[in-house]
C-alpha positions in Angstrom: 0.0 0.0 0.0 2.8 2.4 0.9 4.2 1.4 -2.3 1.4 2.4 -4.1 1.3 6.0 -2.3 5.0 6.7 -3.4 3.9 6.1 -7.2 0.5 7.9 -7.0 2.9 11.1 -5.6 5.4 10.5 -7.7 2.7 10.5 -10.6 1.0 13.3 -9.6 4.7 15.3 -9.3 5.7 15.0 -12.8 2.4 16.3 -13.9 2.5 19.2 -12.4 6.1 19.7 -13.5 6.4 21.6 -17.1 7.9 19.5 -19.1 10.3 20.0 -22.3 7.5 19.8 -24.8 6.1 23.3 -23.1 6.2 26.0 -25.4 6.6 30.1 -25.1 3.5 31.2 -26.1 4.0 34.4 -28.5 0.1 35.8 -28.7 -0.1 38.7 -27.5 0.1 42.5 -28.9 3.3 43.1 -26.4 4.6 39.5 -27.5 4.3 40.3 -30.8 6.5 43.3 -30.6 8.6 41.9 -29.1 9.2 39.1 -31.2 9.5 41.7 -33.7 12.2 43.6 -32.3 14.2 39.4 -32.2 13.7 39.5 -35.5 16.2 42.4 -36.1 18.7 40.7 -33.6 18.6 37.7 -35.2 19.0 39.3 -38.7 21.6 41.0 -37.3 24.0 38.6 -35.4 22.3 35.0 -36.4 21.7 35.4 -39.9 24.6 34.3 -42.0 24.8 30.8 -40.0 21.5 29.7 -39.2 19.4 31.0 -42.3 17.1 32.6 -43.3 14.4 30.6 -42.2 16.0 29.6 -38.7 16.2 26.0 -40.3 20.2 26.2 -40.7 23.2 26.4 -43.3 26.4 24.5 -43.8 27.2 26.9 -40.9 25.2 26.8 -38.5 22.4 24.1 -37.5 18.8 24.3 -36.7 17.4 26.6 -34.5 13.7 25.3 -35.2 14.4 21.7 -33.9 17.3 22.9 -31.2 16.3 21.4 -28.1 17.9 24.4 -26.2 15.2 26.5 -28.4 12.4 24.3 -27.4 13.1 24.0 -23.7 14.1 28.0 -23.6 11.7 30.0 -21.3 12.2 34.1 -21.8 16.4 33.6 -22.7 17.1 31.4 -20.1 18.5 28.4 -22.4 18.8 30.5 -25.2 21.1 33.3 -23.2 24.3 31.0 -22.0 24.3 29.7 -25.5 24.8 32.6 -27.7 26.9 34.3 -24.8 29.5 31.6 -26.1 31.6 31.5 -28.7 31.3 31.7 -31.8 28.4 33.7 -30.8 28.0 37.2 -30.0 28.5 38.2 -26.2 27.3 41.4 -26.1 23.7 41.0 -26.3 22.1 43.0 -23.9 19.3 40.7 -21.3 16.6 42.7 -23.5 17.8 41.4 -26.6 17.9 38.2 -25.5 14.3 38.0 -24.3 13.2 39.3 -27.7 15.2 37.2 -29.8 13.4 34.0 -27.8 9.8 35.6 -28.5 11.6 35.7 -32.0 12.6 31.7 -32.2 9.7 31.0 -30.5 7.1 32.7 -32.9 8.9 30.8 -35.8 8.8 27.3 -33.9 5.4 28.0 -34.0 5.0 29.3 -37.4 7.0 25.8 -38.8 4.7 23.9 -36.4 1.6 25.5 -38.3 2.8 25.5 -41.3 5.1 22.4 -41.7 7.2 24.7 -43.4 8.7 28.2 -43.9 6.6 30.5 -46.2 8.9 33.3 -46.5 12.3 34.4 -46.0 13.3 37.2 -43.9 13.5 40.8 -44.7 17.6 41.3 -44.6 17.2 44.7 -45.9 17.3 46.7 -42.8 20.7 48.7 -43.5 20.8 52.2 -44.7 21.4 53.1 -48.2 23.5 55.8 -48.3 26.0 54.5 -45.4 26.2 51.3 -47.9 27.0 53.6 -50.7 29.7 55.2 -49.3 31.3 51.7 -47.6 31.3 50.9 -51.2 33.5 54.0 -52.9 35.7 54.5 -49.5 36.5 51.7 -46.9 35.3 49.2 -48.4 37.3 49.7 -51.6 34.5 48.1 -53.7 34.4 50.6 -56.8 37.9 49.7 -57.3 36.8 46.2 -59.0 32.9 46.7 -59.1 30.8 49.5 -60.7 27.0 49.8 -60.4 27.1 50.9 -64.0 28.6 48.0 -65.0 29.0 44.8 -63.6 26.3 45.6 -60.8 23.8 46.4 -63.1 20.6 45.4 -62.6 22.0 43.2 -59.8 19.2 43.4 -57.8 17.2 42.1 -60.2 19.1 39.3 -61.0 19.8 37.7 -57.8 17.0 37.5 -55.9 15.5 37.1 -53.0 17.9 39.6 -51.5 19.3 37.1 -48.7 21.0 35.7 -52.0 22.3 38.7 -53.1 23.7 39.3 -49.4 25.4 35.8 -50.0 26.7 36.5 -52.9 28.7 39.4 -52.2 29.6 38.0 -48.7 30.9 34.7 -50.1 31.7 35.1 -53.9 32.7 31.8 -55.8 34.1 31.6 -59.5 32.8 29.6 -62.0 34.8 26.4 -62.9 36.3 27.5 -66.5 34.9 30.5 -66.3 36.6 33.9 -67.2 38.4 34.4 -64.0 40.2 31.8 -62.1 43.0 31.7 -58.9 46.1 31.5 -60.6 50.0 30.8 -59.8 53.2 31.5 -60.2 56.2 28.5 -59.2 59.2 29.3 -59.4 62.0 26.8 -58.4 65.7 27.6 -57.0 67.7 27.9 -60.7 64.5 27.1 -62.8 62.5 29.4 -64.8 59.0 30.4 -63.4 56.1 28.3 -64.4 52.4 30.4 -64.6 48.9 28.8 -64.6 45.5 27.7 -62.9 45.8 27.2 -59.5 44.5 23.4 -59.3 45.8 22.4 -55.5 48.0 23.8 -53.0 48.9 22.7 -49.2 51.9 22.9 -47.1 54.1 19.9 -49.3 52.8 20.9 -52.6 51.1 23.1 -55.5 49.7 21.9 -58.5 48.7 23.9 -61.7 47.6 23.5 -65.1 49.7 25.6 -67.4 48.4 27.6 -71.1 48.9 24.3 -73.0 46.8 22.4 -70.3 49.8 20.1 -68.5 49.1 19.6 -65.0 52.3 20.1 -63.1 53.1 19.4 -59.2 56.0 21.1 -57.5 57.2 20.1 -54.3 57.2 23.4 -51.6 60.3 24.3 -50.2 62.2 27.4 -48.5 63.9 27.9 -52.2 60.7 27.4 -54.5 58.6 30.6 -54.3 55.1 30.4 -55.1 52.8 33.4 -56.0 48.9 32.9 -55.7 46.9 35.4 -57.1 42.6 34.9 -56.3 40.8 37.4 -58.0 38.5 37.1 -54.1 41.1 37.9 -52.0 39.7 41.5 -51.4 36.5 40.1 -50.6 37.7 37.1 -48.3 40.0 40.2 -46.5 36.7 42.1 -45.9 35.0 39.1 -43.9 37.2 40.1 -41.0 37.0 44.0 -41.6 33.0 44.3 -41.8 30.7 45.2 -39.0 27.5 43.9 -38.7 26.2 47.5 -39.6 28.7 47.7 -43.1 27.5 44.3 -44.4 23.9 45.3 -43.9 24.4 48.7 -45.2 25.6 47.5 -48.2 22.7 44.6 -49.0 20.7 47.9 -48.9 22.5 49.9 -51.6 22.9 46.9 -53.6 19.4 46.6 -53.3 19.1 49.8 -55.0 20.5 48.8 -58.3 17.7 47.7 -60.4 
């Protein structure tokens, strides 16, 4: 019988326990807003590894099905994680709170839906701070004009999450018109110039103007020039702010 007692209490414990299935409700007219103001935090810091969508990249995983997001009441799983790195620290406990309304209103949205309807609005930067990252610090004109190349750029890549990819992490065609090229030149040997096809710490490997594939074995007396038409974008990665990169999404987004 006493058995029986300690299970019955037990029982009636757990269900009165909130368990990991319970969800932040987002329904209200202050919820809302806030969830709205997580939505600029989240396109600010969380964008360019979780998605679009909160459904994940190649660099970041799923926020929809993270169990810290399910089990996260007002930032409390949801704060020690992005305080870590490679997250972003210096969110204020405000921002926190509203980026959870945030994730919480699209675990509910995917829950509904089964699926994401729409991407987010990235285009929250202002034009003519983008416009002049472009001519000055970012250096931009010097390879790009909006005249030329840029033309009509918002047009063609759409929705503009893709253009902010594009620009962020450019990629050149295989065969196309531009490719990363190299120079080897070996102690006593004349140079040798052509696509760059491999390269690591023991060796480089290029295919020349009459299409041989060559290997050269590094050394301290081969020298080895690489020249990637990217590297001033790849260099910018760890001179952007938060504020240049969405800045410049806005300007681009301009050139229609």
């Amino acid at each position: 019988m006493t058995s029986l007692v300690i299970q019955w209490s037990l029982a009636l414990v757990l269900l009165m326990q909130a368990g990991p299935t319970e969800r932040q409700r987002v329904n209200t007219p202050a919820d809302n807003a806030a969830a709205d103001r997580g939505r600029l935090v989240y396109t600010q810091y969380c964008i360019n590894c979780h998605g679009s969508t909160a459904k994940g990249t190649d660099s970041g995983p799923d926020l929809i099905r993270s169990v810290v997001v399910l089990r996260d009441r007002l930032g409390n799983g949801i704060g020690p994680a992005v305080r870590k790195r490679p997250h972003q620290p210096t969110l204020t406990d405000a921002q926190v709170v509203d980026l959870s309304y945030f994730l919480h209103q699209r675990v509910e949205a995917i829950a509904s839906n089964r699926n994401a309807r729409g991407t987010l609005n990235v285009v929250t930067g202002n034009v003519d701070a983008g416009r002049a990252f472009f001519n000055g610090a970012g250096k931009c004109s010097t390879c790009h004009s909006p005249t030329g190349d840029l033309a009509g750029i918002a047009t063609r890549v759409t929705p503009p999450v893709n253009l902010q990819q594009r620009f962020l992490f450019p990629s050149l065609a295989r065969g196309g018109p531009k490719q990363v090229e190299v120079t080897v030149t070996p102690s006593g040997s004349r140079s040798v110039s052509g696509t760059l096809m491999r390269i690591d710490s023991f060796y480089v490997s290029l295919r020349d103007a009459t299409g041989e594939y060559q290997t050269f074995r590094r050394a301290k007396d081969v020298k080895v020039e690489v020249r990637d038409p990217l590297a001033a974008h790849q260099a910018l990665l760890d001179q952007y702010t938060d504020a240049d990169m969405h800045n410049v999404l806005a300007y681009l987004e301009t050139l229609k």
